[in-house]
C-alpha positions as protocol buffer text, in pm:
chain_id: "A"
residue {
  index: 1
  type: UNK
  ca { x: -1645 y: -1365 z: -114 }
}
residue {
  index: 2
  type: UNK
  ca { x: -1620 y: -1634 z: 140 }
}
residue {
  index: 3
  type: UNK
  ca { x: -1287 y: -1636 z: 156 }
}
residue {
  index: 4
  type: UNK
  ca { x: -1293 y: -1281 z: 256 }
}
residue {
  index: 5
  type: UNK
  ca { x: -1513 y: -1314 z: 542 }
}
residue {
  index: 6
  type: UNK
  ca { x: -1372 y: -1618 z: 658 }
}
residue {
  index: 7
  type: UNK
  ca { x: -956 y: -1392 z: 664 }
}
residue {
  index: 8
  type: UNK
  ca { x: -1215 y: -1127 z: 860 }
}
residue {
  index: 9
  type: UNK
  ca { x: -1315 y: -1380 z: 1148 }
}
residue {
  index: 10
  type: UNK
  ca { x: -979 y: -1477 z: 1165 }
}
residue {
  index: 11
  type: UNK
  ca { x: -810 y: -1147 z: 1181 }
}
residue {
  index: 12
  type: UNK
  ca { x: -1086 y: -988 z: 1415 }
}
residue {
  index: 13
  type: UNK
  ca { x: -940 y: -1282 z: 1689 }
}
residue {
  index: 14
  type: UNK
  ca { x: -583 y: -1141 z: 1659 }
}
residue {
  index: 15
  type: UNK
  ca { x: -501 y: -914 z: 1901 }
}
residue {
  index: 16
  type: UNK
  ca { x: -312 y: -659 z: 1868 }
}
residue {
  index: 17
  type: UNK
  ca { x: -327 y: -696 z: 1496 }
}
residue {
  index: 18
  type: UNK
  ca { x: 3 y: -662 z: 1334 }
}
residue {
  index: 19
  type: UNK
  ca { x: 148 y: -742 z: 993 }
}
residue {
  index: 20
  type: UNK
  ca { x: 369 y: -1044 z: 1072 }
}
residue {
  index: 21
  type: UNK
  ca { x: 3 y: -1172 z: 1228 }
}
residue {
  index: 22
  type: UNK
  ca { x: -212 y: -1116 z: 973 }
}
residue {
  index: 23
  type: UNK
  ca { x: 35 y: -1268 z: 768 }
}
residue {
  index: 24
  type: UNK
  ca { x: 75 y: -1609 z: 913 }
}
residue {
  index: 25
  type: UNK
  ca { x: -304 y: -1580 z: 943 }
}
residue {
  index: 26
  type: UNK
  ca { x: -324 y: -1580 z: 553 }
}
residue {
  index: 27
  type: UNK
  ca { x: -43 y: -1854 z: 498 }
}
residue {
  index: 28
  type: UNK
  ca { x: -262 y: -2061 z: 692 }
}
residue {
  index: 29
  type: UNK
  ca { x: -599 y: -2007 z: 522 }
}
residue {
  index: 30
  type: UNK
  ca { x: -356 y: -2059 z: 198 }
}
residue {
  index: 31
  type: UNK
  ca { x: -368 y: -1754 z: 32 }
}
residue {
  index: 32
  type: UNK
  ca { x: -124 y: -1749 z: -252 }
}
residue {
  index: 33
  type: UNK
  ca { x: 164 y: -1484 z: -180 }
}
residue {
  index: 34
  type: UNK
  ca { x: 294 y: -1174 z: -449 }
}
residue {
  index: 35
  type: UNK
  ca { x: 588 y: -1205 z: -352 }
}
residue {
  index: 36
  type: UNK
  ca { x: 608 y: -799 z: -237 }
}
residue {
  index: 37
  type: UNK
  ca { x: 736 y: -847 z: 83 }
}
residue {
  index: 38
  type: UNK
  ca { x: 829 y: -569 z: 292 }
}
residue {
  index: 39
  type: UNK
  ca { x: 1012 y: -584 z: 668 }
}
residue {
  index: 40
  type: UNK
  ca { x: 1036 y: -951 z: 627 }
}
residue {
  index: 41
  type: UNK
  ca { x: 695 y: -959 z: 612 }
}
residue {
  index: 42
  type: UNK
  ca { x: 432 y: -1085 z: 265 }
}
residue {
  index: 43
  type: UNK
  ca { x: 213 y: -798 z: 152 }
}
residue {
  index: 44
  type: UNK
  ca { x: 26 y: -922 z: -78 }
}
residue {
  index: 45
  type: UNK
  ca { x: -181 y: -1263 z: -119 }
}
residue {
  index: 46
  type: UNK
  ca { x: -422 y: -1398 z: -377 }
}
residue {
  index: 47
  type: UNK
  ca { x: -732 y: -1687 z: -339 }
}
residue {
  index: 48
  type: UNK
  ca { x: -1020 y: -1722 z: -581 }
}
residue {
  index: 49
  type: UNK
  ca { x: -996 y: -1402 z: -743 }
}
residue {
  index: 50
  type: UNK
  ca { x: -956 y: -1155 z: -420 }
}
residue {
  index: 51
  type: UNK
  ca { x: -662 y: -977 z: -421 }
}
residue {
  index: 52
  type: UNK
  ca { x: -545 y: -836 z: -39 }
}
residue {
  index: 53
  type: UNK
  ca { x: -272 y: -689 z: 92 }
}
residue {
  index: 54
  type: UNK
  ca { x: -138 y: -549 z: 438 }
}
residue {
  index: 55
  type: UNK
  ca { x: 13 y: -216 z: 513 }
}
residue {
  index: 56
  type: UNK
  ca { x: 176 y: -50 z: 805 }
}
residue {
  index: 57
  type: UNK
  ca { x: 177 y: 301 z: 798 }
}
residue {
  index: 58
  type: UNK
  ca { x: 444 y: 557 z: 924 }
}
residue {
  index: 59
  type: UNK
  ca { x: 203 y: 613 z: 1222 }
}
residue {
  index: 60
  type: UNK
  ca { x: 209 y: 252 z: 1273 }
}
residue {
  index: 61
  type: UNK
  ca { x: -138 y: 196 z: 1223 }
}
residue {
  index: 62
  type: UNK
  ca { x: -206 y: -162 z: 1043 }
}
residue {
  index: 63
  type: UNK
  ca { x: -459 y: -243 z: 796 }
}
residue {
  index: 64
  type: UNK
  ca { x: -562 y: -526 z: 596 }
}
residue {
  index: 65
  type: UNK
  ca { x: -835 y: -443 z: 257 }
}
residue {
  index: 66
  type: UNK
  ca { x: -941 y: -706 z: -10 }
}
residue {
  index: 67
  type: UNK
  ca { x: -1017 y: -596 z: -373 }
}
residue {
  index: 68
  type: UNK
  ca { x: -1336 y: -810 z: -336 }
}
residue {
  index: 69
  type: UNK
  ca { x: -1458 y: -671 z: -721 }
}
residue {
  index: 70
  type: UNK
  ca { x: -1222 y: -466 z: -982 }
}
residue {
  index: 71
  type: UNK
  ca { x: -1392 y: -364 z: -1320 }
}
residue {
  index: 72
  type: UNK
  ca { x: -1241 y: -134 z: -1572 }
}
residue {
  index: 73
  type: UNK
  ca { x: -1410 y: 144 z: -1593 }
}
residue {
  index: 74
  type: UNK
  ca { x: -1372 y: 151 z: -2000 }
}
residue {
  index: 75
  type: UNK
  ca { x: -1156 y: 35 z: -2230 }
}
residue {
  index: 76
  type: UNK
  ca { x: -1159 y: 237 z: -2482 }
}
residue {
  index: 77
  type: UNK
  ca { x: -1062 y: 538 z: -2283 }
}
residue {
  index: 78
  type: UNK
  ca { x: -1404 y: 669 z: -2297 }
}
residue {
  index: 79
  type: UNK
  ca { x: -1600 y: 717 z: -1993 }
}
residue {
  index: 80
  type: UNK
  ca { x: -1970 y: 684 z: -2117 }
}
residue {
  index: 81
  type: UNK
  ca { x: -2059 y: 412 z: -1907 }
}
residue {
  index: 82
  type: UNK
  ca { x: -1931 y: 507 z: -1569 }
}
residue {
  index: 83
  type: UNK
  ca { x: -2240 y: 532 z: -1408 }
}
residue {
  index: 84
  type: UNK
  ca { x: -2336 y: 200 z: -1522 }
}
residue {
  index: 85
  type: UNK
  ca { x: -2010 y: 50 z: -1357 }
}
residue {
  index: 86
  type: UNK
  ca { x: -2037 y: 293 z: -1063 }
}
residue {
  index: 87
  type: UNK
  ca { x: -2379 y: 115 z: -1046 }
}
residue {
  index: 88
  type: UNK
  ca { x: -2246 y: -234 z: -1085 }
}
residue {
  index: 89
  type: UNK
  ca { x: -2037 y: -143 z: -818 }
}
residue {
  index: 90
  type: UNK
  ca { x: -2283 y: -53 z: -603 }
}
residue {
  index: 91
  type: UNK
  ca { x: -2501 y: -384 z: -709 }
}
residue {
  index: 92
  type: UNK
  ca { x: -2191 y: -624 z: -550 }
}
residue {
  index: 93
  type: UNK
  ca { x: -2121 y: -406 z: -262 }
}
residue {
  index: 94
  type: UNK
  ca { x: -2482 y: -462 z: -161 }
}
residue {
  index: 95
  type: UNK
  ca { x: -2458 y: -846 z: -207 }
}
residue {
  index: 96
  type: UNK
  ca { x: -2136 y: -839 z: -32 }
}
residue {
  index: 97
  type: UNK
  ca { x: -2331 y: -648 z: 321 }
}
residue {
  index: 98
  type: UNK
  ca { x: -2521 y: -944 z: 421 }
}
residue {
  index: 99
  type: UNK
  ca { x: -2225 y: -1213 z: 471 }
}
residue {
  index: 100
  type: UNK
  ca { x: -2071 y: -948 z: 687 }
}
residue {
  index: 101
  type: UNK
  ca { x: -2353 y: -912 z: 896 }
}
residue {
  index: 102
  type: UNK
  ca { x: -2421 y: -1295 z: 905 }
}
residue {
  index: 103
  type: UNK
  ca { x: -2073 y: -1354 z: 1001 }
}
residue {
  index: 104
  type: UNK
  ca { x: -1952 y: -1486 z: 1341 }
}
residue {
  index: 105
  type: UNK
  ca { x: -1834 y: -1101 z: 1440 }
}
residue {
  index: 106
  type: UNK
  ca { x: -2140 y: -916 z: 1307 }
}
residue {
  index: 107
  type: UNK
  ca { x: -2338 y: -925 z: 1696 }
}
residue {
  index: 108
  type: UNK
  ca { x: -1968 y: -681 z: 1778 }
}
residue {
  index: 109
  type: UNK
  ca { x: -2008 y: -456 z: 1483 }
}
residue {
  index: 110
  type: UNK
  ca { x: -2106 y: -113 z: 1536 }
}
residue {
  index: 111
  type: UNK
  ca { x: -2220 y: 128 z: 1292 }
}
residue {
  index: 112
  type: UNK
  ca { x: -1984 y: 470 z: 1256 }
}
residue {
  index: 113
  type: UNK
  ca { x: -2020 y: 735 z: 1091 }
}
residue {
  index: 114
  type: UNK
  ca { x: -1854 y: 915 z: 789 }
}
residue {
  index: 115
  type: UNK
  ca { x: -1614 y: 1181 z: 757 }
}
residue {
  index: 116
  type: UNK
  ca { x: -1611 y: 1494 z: 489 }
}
residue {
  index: 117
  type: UNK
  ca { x: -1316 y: 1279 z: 317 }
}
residue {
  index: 118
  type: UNK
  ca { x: -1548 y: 946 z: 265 }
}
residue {
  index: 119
  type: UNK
  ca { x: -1773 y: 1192 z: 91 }
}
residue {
  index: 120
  type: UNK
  ca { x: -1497 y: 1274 z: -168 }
}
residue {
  index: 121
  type: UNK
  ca { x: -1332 y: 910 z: -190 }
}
residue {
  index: 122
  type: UNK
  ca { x: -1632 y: 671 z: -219 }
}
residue {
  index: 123
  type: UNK
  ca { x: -1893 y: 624 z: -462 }
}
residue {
  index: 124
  type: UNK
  ca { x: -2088 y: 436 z: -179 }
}
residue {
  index: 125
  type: UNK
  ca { x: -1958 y: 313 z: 138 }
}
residue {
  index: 126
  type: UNK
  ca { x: -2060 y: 92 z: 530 }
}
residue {
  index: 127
  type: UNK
  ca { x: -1829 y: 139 z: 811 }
}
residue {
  index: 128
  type: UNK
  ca { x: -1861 y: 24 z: 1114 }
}
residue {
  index: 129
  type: UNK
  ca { x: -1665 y: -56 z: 1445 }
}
residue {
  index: 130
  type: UNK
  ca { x: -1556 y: -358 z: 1606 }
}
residue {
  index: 131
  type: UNK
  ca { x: -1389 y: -397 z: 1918 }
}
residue {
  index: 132
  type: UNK
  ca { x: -1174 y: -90 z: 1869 }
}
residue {
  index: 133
  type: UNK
  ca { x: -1095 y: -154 z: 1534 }
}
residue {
  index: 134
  type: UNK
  ca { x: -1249 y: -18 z: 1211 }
}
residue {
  index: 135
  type: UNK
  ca { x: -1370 y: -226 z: 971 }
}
residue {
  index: 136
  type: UNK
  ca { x: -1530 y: -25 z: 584 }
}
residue {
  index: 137
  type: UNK
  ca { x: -1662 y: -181 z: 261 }
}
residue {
  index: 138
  type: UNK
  ca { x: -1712 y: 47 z: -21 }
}
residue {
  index: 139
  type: UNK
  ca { x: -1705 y: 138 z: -397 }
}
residue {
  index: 140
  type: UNK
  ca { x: -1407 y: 368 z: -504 }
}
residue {
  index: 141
  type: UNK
  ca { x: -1185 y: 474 z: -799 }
}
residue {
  index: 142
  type: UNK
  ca { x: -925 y: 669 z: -724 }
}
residue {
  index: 143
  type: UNK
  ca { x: -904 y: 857 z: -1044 }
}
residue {
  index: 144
  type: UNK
  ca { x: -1090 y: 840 z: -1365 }
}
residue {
  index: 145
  type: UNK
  ca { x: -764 y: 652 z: -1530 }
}
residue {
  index: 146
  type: UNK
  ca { x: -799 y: 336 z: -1296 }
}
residue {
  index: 147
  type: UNK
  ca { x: -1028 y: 102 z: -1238 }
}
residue {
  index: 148
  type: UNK
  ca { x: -1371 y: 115 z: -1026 }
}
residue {
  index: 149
  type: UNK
  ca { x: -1339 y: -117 z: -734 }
}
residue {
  index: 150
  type: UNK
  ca { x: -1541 y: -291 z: -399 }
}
residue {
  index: 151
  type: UNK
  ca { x: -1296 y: -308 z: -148 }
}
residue {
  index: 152
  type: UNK
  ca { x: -1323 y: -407 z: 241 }
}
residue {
  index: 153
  type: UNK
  ca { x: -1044 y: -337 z: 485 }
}
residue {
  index: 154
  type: UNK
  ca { x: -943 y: -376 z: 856 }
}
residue {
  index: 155
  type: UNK
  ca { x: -772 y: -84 z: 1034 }
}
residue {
  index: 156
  type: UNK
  ca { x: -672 y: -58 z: 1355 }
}
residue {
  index: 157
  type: UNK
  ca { x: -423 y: 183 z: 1535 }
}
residue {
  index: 158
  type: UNK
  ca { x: -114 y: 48 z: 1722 }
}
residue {
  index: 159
  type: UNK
  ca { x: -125 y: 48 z: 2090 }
}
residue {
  index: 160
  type: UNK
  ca { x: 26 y: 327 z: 2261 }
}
residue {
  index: 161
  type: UNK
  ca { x: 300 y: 172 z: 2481 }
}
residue {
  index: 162
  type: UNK
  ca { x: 576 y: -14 z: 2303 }
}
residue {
  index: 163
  type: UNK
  ca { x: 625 y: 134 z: 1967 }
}
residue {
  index: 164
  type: UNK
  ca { x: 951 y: 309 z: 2088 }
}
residue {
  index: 165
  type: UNK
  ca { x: 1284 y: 194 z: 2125 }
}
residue {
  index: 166
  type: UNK
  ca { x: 1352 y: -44 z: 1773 }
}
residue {
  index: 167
  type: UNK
  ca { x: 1620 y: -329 z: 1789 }
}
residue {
  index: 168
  type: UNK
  ca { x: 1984 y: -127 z: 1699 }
}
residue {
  index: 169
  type: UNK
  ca { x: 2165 y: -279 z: 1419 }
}
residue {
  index: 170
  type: UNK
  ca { x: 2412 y: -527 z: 1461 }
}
residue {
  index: 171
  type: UNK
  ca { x: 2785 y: -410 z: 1448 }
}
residue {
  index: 172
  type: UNK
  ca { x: 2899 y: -376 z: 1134 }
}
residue {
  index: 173
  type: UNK
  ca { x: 2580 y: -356 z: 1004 }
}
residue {
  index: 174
  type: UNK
  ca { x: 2479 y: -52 z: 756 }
}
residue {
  index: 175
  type: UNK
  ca { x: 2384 y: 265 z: 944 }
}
residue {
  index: 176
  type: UNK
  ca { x: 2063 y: 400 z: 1129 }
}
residue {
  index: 177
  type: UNK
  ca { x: 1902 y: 639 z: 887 }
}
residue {
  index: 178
  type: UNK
  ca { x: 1909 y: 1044 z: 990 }
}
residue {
  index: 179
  type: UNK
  ca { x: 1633 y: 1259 z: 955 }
}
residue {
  index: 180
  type: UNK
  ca { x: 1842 y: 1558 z: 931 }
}
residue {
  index: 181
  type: UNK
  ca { x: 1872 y: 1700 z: 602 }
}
residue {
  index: 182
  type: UNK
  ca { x: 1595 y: 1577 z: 456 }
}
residue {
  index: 183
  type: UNK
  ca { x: 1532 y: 1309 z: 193 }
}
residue {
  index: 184
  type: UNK
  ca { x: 1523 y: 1263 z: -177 }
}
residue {
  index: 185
  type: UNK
  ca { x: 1250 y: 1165 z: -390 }
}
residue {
  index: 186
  type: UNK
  ca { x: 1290 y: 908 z: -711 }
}
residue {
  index: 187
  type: UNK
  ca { x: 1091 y: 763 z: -909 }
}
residue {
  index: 188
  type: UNK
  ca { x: 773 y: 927 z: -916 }
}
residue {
  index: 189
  type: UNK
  ca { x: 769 y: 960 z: -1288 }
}
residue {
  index: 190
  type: UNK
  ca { x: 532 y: 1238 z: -1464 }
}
residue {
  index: 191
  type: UNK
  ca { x: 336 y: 977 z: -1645 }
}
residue {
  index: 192
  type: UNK
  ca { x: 179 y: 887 z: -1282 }
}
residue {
  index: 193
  type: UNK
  ca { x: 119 y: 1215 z: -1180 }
}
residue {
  index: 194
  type: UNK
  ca { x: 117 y: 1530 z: -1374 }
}
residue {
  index: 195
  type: UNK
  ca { x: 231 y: 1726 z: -1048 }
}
residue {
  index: 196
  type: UNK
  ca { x: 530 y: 1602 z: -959 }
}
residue {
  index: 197
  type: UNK
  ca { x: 835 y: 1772 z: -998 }
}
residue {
  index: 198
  type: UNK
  ca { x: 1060 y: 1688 z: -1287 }
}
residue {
  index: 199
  type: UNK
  ca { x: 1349 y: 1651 z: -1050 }
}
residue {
  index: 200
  type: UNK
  ca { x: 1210 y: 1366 z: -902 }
}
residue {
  index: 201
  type: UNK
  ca { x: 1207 y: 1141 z: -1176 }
}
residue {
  index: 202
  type: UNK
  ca { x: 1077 y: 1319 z: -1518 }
}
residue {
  index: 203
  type: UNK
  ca { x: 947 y: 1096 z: -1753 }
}
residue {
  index: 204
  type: UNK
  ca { x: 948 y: 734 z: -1666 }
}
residue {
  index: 205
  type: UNK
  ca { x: 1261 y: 571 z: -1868 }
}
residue {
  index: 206
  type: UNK
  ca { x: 1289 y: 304 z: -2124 }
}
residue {
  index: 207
  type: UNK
  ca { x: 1223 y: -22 z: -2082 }
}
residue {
  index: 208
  type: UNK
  ca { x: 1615 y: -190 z: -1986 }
}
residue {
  index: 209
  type: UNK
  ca { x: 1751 y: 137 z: -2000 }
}
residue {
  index: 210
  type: UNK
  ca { x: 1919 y: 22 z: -1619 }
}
residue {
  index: 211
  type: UNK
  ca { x: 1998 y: -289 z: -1780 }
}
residue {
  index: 212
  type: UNK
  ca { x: 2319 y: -453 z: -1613 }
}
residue {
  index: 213
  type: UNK
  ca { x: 2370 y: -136 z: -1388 }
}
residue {
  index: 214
  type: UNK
  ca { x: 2199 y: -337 z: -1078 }
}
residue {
  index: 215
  type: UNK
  ca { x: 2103 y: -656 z: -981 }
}
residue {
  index: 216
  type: UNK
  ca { x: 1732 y: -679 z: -1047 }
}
residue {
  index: 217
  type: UNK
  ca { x: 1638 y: -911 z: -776 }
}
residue {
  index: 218
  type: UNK
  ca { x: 1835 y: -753 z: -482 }
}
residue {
  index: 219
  type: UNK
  ca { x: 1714 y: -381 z: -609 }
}
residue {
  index: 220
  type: UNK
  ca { x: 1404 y: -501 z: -623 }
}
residue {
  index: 221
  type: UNK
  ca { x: 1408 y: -665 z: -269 }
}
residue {
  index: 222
  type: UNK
  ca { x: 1552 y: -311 z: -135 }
}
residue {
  index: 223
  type: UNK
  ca { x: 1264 y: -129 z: -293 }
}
residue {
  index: 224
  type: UNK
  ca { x: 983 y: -349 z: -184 }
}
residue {
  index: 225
  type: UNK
  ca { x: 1075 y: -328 z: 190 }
}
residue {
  index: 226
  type: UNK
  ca { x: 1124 y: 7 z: 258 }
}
residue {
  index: 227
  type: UNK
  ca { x: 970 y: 130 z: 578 }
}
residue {
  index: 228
  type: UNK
  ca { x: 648 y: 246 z: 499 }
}
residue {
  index: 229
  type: UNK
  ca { x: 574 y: 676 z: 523 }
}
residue {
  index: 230
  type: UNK
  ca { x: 263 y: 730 z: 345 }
}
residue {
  index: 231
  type: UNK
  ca { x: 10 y: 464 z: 302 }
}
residue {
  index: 232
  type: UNK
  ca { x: -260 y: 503 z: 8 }
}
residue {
  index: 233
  type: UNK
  ca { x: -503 y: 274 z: -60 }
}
residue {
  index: 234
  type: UNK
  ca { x: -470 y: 355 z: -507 }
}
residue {
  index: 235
  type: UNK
  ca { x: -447 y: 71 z: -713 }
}
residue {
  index: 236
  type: UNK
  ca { x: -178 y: 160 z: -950 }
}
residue {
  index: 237
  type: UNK
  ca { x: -102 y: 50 z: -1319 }
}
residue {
  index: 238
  type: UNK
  ca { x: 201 y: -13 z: -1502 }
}
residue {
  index: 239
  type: UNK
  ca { x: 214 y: 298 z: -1750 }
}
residue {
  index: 240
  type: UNK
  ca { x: 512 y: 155 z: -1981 }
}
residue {
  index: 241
  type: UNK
  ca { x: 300 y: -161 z: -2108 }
}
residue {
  index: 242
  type: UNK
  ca { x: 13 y: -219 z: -1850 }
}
residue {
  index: 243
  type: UNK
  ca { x: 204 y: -549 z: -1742 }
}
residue {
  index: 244
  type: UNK
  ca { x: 80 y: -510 z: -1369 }
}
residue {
  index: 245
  type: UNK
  ca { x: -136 y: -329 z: -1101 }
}
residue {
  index: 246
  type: UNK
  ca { x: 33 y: -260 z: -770 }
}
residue {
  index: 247
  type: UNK
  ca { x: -210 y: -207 z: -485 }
}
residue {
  index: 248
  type: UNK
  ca { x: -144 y: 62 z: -312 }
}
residue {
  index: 249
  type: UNK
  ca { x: 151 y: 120 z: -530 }
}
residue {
  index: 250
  type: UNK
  ca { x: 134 y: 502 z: -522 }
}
residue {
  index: 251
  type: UNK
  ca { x: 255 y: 441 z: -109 }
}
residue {
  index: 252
  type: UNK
  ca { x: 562 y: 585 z: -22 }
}
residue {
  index: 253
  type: UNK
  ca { x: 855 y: 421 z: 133 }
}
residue {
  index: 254
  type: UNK
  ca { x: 1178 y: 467 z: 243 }
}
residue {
  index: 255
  type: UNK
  ca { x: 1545 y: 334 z: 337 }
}
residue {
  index: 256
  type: UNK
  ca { x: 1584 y: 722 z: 556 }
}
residue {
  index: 257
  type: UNK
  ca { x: 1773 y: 838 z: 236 }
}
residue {
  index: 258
  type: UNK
  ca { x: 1565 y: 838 z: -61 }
}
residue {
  index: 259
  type: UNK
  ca { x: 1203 y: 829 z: -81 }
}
residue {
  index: 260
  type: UNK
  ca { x: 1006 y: 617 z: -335 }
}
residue {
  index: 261
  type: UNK
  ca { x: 661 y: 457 z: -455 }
}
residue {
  index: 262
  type: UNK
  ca { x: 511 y: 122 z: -358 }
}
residue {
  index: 263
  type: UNK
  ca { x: 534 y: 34 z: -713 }
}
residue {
  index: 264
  type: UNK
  ca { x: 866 y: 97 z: -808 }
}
residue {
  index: 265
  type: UNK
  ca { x: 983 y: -198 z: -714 }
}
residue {
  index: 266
  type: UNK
  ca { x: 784 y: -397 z: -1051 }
}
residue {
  index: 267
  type: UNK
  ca { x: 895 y: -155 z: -1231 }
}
residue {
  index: 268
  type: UNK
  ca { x: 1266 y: -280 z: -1176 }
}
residue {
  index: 269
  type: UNK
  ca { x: 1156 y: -631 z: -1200 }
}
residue {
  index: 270
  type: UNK
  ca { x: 954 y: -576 z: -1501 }
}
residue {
  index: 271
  type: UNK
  ca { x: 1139 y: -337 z: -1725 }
}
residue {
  index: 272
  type: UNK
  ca { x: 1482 y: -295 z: -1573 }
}
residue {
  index: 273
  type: UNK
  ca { x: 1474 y: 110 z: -1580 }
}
residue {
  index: 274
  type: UNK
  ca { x: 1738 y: 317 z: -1506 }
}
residue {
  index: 275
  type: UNK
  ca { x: 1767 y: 440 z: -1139 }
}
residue {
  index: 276
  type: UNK
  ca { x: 1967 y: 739 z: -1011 }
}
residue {
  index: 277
  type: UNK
  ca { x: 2343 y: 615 z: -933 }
}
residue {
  index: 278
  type: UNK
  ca { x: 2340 y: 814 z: -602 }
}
residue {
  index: 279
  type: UNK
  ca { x: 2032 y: 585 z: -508 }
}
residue {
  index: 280
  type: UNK
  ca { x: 2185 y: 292 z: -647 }
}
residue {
  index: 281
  type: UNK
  ca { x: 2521 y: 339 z: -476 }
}
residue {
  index: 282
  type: UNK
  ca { x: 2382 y: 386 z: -118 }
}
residue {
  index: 283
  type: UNK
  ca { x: 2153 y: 31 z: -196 }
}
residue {
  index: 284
  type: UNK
  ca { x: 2480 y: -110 z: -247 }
}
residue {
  index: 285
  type: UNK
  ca { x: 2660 y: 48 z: 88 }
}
residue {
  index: 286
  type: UNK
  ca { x: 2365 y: -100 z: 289 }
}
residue {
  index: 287
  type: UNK
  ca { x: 2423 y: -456 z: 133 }
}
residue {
  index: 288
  type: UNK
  ca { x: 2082 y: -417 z: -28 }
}
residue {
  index: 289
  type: UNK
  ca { x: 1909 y: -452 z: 295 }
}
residue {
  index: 290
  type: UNK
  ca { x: 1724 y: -137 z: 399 }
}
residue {
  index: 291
  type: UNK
  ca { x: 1870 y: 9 z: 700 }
}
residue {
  index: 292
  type: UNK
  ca { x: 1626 y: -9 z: 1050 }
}
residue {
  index: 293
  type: UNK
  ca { x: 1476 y: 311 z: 1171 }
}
residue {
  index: 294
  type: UNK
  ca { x: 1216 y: 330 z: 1466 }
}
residue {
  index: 295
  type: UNK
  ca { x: 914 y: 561 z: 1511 }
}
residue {
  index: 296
  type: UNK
  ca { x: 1099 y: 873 z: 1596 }
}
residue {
  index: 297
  type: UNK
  ca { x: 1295 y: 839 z: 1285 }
}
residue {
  index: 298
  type: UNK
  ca { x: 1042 y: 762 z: 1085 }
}
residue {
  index: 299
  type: UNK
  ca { x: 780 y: 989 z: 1163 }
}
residue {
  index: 300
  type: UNK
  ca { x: 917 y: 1339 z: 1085 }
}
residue {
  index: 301
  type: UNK
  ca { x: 1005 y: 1198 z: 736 }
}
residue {
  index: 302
  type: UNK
  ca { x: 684 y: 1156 z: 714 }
}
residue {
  index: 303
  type: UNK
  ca { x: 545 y: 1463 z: 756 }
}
residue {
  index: 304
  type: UNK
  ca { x: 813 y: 1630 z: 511 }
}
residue {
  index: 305
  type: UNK
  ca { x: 731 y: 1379 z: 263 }
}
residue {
  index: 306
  type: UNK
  ca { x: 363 y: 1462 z: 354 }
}
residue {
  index: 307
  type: UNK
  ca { x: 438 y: 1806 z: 269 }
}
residue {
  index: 308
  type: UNK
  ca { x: 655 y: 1745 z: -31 }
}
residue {
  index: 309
  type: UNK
  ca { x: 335 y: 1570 z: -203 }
}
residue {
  index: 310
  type: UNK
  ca { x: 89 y: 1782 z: -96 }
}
residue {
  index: 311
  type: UNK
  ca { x: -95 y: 1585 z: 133 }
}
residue {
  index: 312
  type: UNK
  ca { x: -221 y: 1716 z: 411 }
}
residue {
  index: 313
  type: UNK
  ca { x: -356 y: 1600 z: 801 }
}
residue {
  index: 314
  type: UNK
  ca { x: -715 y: 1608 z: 862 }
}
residue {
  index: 315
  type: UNK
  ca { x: -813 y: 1842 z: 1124 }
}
């Protein structure tokens, strides 16, 4: 836990707080990287048990959460104790509170409020503000399937002047994405999600079944740093063998063609499934280096993709 509050103090002095920040900020503290980079930029570090990661929505709004506590909720696929862990839960979030509020920031917290949707995604939850900033700690599982965990994240929203006007490739380079004509969706496989639409990736495919159609380690690359649409805070789990979690892996990204989960990318570096050779074809084109796109691009995909998945803006 110490190591969490000590990344907080250090991330509540960065100003503005952006991913390539926060990340140097961890490299220093020597957090151990995942290796899921994505812009350039580490996503994911590791240090005495605390998983965190960092993620820049289509918005451009940048957070930072630690998976302070994860407990499986059952493994025997019955749920008979969930209260209990719910409970247990509930027992380390309260543990957790008072290093927060003895910590050099605490005499700038502020305590905030909570929304309808907090009702609906935490078992039990603290929020508060600080300097602009929102910082929550809570209990959540995200669906009955995963696992119950304490998690504490950083959120603030990008300042209003500057986010226009992105760096134009070099010449030569591969193309701007267009966000005419829509995009398309792979990947999201029915064993994640019982509501997506066969047509975007049916049932997940065999392990190697891409075997030798790709190169895992470039793919993999492309996948991983997409430009982030839709930013969800799920910890996902491999459904071929349970060989890794992803957080945040049901996130959506995208290279302004094609549309795909956070966690795809492990499950080309893990099993080697087969891809769609449209998809695979325009990775190639681009040199396996996702094309840049700047707000404007970025932001009506997201709302289609929004749409596409049934999620919905808050009123």
């Amino acid at each position: 836990m110490t190591a969490v509050i000590v990344m907080l103090e250090e991330l509540g002095t960065l100003v503005p707080l952006t991913a390539e920040g926060a990340a140097a900020r961890f490299s220093a503290r020597e957090w151990t990287p995942g290796g899921r980079p994505r812009g350039g930029v580490e996503t994911s570090w590791d240090k005495d048990g605390v998983g965190a990661w960092i993620r820049t929505s289509g918005g451009g709004t940048v957070s930072v959460s630690f998976a302070v506590w994860i407990r499986d909720a059952d493994e025997s696929g019955y749920f008979d104790d969930l209260e209990a862990v719910y409970e247990e839960g509930e027992r380390v979030l309260a543990g957790f509170l008072p290093a927060i509020e003895r910590s050099s920031f605490a005499g700038r917290l502020a305590e905030a409020g909570r929304t309808a949707e907090d009702e609906d995604e935490f078992i039990a939850l603290r929020r508060w503000t600080l300097d602009g900033r929102t910082l929550t700690a809570g209990v959540v599982q995200h669906d009955t399937d995963l696992p119950v965990m304490v998690v504490v994240a950083l959120e603030a929203a990008p300042a209003r002047a500057g986010r226009h006007g992105a760096t134009p490739p070099a010449t030569g380079g591969p193309s701007r994405p267009s966000p005419q004509g829509g995009v398309k969706p792979i990947g999201f496989y029915r064993e994640m999600d019982a509501r997506y639409d066969a047509a975007w990736g049916g049932p997940v495919p065999a392990p190697a079944s891409g075997e030798g159609r790709y190169p895992v380690a470039e793919l993999a690359g492309y996948l991983a740093s997409g430009h982030p649409l839709l930013d969800v805070t799920e910890l996902t789990t491999d459904v071929i063998g349970g060989a890794f979690r992803v957080p945040g892996g049901s996130s959506v990204l995208t290279d302004g063609a094609f549309v795909w989960r956070a966690d795809l990318a492990e499950y080309v570096e893990h099993h080697r499934i087969a891809l769609p050779e449209d998809f695979l074809r325009t990775a190639r084109e681009n040199g396996f280096r996702v094309p840049p796109a700047d707000h404007e691009v970025l932001l009506p995909l997201s709302v289609e993709v929004g749409d596409l998945l049934g999620f919905r803006a808050a009123p």
